[in-house]
C-alpha positions in Angstrom: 27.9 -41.1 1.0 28.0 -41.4 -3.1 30.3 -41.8 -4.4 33.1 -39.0 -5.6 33.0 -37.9 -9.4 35.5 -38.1 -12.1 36.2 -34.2 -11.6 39.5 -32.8 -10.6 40.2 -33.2 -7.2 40.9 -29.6 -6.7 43.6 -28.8 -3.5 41.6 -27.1 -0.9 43.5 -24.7 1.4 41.5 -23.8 4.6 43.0 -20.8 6.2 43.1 -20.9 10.2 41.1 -18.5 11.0 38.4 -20.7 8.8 35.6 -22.5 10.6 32.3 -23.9 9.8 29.5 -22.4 12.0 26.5 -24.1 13.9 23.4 -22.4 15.6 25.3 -21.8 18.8 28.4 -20.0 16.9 26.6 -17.9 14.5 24.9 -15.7 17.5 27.9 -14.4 18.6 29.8 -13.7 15.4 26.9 -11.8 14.1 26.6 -9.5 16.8 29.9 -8.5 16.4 28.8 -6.6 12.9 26.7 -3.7 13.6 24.9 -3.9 10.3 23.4 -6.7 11.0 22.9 -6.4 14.6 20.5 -3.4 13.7 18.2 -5.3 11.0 18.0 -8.4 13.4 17.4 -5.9 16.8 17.6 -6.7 20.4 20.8 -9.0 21.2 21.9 -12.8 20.5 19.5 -14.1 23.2 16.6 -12.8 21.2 17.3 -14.7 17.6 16.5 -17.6 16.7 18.8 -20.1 14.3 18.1 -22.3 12.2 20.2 -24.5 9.6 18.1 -25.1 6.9 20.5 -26.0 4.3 18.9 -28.1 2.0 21.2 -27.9 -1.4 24.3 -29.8 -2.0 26.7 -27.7 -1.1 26.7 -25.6 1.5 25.5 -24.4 5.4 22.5 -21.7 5.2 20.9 -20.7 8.0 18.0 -18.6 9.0 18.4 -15.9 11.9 15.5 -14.1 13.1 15.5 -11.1 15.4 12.9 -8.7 16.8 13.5 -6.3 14.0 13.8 -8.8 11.1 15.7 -11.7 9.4 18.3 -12.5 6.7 19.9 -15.4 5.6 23.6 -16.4 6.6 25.1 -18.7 4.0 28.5 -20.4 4.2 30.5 -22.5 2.3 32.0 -25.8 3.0 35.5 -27.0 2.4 34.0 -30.1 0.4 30.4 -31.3 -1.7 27.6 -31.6 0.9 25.9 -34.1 -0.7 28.7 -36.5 -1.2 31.1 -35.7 2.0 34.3 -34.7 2.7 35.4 -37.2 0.3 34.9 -34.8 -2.4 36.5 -31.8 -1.3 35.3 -28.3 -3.0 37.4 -25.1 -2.5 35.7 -22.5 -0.2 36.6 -19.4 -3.0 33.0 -20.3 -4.3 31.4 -17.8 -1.9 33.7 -15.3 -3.0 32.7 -16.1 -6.4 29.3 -15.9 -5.5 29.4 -12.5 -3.6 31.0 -11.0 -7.0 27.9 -12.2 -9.0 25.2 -11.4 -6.5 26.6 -7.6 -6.7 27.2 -7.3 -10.5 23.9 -9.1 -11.2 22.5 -6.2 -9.0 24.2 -3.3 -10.1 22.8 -4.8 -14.0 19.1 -5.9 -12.7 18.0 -4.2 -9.4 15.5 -5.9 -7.4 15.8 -9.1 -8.6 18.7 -10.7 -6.4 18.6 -10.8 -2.4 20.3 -7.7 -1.1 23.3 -8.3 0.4 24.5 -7.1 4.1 28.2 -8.2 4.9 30.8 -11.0 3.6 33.5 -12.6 5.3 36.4 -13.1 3.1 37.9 -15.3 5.8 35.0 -17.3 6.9 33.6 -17.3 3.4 30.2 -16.1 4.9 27.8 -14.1 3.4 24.8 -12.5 4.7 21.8 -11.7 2.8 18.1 -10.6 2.7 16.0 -13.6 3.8 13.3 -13.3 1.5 9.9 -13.4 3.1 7.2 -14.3 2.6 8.6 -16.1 -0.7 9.3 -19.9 -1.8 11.1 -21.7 -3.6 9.3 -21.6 -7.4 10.0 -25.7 -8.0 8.3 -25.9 -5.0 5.7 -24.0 -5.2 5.2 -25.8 -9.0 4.9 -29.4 -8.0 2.2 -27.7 -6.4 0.2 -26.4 -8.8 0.9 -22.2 -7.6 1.2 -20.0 -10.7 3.1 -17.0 -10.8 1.9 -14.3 -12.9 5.1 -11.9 -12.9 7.7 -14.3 -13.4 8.5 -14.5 -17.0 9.0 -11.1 -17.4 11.1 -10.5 -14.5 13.2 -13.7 -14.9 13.5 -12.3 -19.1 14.5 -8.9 -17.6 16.9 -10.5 -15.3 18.2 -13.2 -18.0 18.8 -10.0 -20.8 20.0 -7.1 -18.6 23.1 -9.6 -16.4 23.9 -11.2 -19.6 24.1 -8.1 -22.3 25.5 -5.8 -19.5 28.3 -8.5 -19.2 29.6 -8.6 -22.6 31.6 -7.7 -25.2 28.3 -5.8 -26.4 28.5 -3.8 -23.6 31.8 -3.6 -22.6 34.8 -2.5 -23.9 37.2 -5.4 -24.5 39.7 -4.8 -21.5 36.6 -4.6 -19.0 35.4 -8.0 -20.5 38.3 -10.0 -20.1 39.8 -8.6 -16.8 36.1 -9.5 -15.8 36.2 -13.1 -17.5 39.8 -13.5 -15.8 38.3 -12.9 -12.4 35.3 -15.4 -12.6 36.9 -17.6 -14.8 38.5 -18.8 -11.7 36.2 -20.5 -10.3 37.1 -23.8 -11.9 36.1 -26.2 -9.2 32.4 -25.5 -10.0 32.9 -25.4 -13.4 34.6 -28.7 -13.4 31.4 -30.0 -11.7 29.1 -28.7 -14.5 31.3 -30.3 -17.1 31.2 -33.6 -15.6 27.6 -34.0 -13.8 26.1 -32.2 -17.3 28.3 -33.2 -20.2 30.1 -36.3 -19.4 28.5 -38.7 -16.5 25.6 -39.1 -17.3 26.5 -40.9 -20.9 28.8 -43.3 -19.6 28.6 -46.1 -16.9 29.5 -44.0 -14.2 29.3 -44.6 -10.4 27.9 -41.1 -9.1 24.6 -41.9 -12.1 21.2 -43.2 -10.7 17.8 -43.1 -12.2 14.3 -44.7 -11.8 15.1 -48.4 -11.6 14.5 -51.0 -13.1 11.9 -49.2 -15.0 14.7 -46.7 -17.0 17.2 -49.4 -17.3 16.8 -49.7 -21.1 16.5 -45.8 -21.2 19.9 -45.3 -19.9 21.8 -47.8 -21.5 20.2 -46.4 -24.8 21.5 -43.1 -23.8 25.1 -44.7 -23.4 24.7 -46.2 -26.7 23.7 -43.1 -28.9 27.0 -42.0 -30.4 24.8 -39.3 -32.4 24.1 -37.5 -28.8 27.2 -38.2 -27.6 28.3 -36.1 -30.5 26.2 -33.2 -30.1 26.9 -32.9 -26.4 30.1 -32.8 -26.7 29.7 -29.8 -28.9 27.3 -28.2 -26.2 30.6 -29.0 -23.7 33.0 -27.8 -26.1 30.8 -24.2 -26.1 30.4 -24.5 -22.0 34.6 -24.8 -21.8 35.7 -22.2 -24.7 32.9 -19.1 -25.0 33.1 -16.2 -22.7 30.1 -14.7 -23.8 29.0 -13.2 -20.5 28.9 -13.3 -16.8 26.5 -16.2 -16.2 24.6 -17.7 -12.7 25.9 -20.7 -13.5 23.3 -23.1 -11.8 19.8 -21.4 -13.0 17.6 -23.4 -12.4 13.4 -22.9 -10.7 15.5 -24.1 -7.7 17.4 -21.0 -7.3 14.4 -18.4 -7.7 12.5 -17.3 -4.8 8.9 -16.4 -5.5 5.4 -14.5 -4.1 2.9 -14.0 -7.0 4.3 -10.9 -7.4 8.2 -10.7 -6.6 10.6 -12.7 -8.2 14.5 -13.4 -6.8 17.4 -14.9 -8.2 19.7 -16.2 -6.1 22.7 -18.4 -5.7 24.8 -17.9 -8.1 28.2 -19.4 -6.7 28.4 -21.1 -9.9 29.0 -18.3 -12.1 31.7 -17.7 -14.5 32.1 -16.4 -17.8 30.4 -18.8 -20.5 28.1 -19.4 -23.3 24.3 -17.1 -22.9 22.6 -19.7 -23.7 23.8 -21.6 -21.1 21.9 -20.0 -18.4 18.6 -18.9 -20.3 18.7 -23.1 -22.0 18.9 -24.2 -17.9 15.6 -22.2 -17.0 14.0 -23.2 -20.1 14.9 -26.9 -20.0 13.6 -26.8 -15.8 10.4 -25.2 -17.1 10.0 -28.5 -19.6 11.0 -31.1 -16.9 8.3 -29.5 -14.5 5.7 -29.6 -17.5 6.2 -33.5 -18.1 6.4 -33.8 -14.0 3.0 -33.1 -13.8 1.3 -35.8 -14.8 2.7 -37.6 -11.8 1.1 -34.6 -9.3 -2.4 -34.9 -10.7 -5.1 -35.4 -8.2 -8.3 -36.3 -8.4 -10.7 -33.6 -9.9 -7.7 -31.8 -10.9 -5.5 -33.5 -13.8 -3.2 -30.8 -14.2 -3.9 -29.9 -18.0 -4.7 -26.3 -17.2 -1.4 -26.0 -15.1 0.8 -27.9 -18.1 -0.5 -25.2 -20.7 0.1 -22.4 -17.8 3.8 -23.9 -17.9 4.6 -23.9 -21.5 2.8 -21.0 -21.9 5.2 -19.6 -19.5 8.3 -21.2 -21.5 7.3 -19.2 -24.4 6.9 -16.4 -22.3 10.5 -16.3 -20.9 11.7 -16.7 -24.2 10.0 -14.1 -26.1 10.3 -11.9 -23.4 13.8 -12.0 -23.1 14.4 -11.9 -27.0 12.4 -8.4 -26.9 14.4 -7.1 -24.1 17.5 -8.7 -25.7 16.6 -6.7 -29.0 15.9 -3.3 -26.9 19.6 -3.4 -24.9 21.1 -4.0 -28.6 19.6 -0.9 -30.3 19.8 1.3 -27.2 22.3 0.3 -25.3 25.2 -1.5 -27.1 28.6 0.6 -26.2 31.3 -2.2 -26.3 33.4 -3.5 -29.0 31.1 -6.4 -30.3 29.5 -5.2 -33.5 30.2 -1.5 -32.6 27.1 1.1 -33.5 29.5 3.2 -36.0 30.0 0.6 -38.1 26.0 1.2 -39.2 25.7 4.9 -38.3 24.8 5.5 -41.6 20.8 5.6 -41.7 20.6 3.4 -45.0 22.7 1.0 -43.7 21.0 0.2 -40.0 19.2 -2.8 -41.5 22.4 -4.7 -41.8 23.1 -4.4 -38.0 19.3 -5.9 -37.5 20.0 -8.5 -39.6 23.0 -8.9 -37.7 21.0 -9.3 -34.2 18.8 -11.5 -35.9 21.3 -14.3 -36.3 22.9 -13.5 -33.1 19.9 -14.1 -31.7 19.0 -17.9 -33.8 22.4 -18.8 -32.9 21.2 -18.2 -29.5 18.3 -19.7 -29.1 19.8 -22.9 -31.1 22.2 -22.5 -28.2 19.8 -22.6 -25.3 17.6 -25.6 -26.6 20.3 -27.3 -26.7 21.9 -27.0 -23.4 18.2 -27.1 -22.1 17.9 -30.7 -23.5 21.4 -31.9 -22.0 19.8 -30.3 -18.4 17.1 -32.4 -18.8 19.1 -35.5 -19.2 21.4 -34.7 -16.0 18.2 -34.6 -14.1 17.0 -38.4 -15.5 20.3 -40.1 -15.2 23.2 -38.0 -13.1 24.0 -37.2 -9.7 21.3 -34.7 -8.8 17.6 -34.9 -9.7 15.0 -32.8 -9.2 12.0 -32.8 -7.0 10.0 -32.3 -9.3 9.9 -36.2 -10.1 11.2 -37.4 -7.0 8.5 -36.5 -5.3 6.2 -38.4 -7.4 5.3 -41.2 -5.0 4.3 -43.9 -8.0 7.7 -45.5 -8.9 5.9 -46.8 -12.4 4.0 -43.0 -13.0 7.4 -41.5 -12.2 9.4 -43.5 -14.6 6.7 -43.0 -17.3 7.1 -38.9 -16.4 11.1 -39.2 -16.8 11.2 -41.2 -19.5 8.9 -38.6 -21.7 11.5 -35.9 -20.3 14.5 -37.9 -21.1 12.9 -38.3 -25.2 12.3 -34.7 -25.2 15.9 -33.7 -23.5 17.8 -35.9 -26.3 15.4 -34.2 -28.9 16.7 -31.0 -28.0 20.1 -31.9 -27.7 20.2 -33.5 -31.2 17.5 -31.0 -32.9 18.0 -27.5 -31.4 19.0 -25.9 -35.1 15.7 -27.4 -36.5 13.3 -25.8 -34.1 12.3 -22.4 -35.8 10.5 -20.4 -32.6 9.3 -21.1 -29.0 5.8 -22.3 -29.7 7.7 -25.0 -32.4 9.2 -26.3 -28.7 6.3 -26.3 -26.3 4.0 -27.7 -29.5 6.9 -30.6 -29.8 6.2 -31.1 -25.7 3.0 -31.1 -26.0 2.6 -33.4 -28.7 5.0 -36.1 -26.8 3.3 -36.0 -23.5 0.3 -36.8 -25.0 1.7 -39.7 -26.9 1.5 -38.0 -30.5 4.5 -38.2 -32.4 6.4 -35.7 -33.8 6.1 -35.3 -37.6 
């Protein structure tokens, strides 16, 4: 097992009637709740389950039936990827239950339906998405997907405007923010693994080695990064902006060409917007300097690169114009209140208003996009995306490009003017140019 992290080792209180669940267990228990007996059909003898957890967390299994499948997911009392050495309390599916519904109720059609939840177990079970993929996945493979920048935009504008103080009224946003700012233990893991670790000699950090040596220690050596990320952390632990997912990431959306689903969201709380739409940009980036290290021959991947920033530039935009639509048509809560510009003269002053709401968060999001993409390099969990590049040296090469791009974003979000300024910037350093 790694090592544990420097987080807070949070008490963990496992009620009795708690127990972890295996392929022989879960048969039994689910045919005790009618709902899902029906969707599944026939009886326990005619399922199949499988555990096909594959995350760092928690047990997720697959249970199919002569009528159908879903997905039974349940939490852990500690880290799966480290052991019961680092012990995690099991309120996290709770958490993630509340998200999966409000996220629904916000942006339909996006999430995995949900079918039941044990509060006791801390079980949930939910539409197995079929036949859809994991999107990194599908990536590293070269598969584009047509529909998804405007359905993770939709999804990215409607859960995080809906959740705020522009459309709430204040007591709804902060007896809301009270609720999910509970979930502390996964918080405490983002403001370690993304803010802290990975700029420090840390036990639970691993990279590329001994090719990203220099790389890292450079890292540890830049006080003016250290400075700006803590700044990124300082906005991660003090803004409530919204009800975020937490962990956004192309890992956590499901995908078919057409159909796009967000799921797990058991890190969500109430943070910083930019926080989640910076993570799905900053994924978008990694895969894009990945790809050099999937090129085969006769296919060297440039079409696919442009497909991806392309489709950076897309999420962005997109969401800004649905950001900019909720604002003018749907702002109801206490945040820069509609009646303050009711006179028709003065409505240009509450655009200008949006406009620098909406620099100040995109300045936001490329920055937490760039410390992302230094986690991924240097911290406890990578991604696939360059793991799975099989040449140590082309890997490194890959990572390092990302890592120079990361800290560029992390140090230079305010100078960045639009989207195509980022993916230009991306472009220019993959292929070796400098930027000016």
């Amino acid at each position: 097992d790694k090592p544990m992290t420097d987080a807070v080792l949070f008490r963990v209180d496992v009620p009795p009637t708690y127990r972890p669940h295996d392929a022989a267990s879960l048969g039994p228990y689910l045919a005790k709740v009618p709902d899902v007996t029906n969707r599944l059909g026939g009886s326990p003898e005619d399922w199949s389950i499988e555990e096909v957890g594959d995350g760092n967390l928690n047990l997720v299994f697959i249970v199919r039936g002569p009528a159908g499948g879903l997905v039974v997911k349940q939490a852990l009392p500690y880290v799966r990827l480290v052991g019961e050495s680092w012990p995690l309390p099991l309120e996290r599916a709770f958490f993630e239950h509340e998200a999966l519904i409000e996220h629904a109720r916000h942006a339909p059609g996006l999430g995995p339906a949900v079918y039941h939840y044990d509060g006791a177990l801390f079980l949930i079970v939910m539409e197995f998405l079929e036949p859809h993929i994991v999107m990194r996945r599908g990536m590293i493979e070269g598969v584009r997907y047509p529909g998804f920048a405007d359905s993770i935009s939709r999804y990215l504008a409607r859960t995080l405007f809906f959740t705020s103080d522009l459309a709430l009224k204040a007591h709804e946003k902060k007896a809301r923010a009270a609720l999910f700012n509970r979930n502390v233990s996964l918080c405490n893991i983002s403001e370690q693994l993304i803010f802290t670790e990975p700029y420090i000699l840390h036990q639970n950090n691993w990279w590329t080695s001994p090719e990203l040596d220099g790389d890292a220690a450079a890292i540890r050596a830049d006080v003016a990064l250290k400075v700006a990320v803590s700044n990124l952390k300082y906005k991660f632990l003090t803004e409530t902006q919204a009800l975020l997912h937490g962990d956004l990431h192309t890992g956590s959306v499901m995908v078919t060409a057409q159909d796009t689903r967000i799921i797990d969201p058991e890190f969500a709380f109430y943070g910083p917007m930019g926080f989640d739409v910076g993570a799905m940009l900053g994924n978008l980036l990694l895969n894009f300097f990945s790809q050099d290290g999937h090129a085969r021959d006769g296919d060297d991947r440039a079409d696919y690169k442009a497909w991806v920033l392309d489709t950076t530039e897309a999420v962005w935009l997109s969401f800004d114009k649905a950001f900019r639509t909720l604002w003018h048509d749907a702002r109801t809560g206490d945040a820069y209140p509609a009646a303050l510009f009711e006179i028709a003269e003065q409505a240009i002053h509450s655009d200008a208003l949006h406009d620098g709401y909406m620099r100040a968060l995109f300045r936001d999001a490329l920055g937490f996009a760039g410390a992302k993409m230094i986690r991924r390099i240097l911290g406890l969990a990578h991604n696939i995306d360059f793991e799975q590049i099989p040449d140590k040296s082309l890997r490194a090469v890959c990572e390092r490009r990302a890592l120079q791009f990361g800290r560029a974003l992390v140090l230079g979000a305010g100078e960045f003017t639009d989207i195509a300024e980022v993916t230009r910037a991306a472009r220019d350093l993959a292929s070796g140019a400098e930027r000016a």
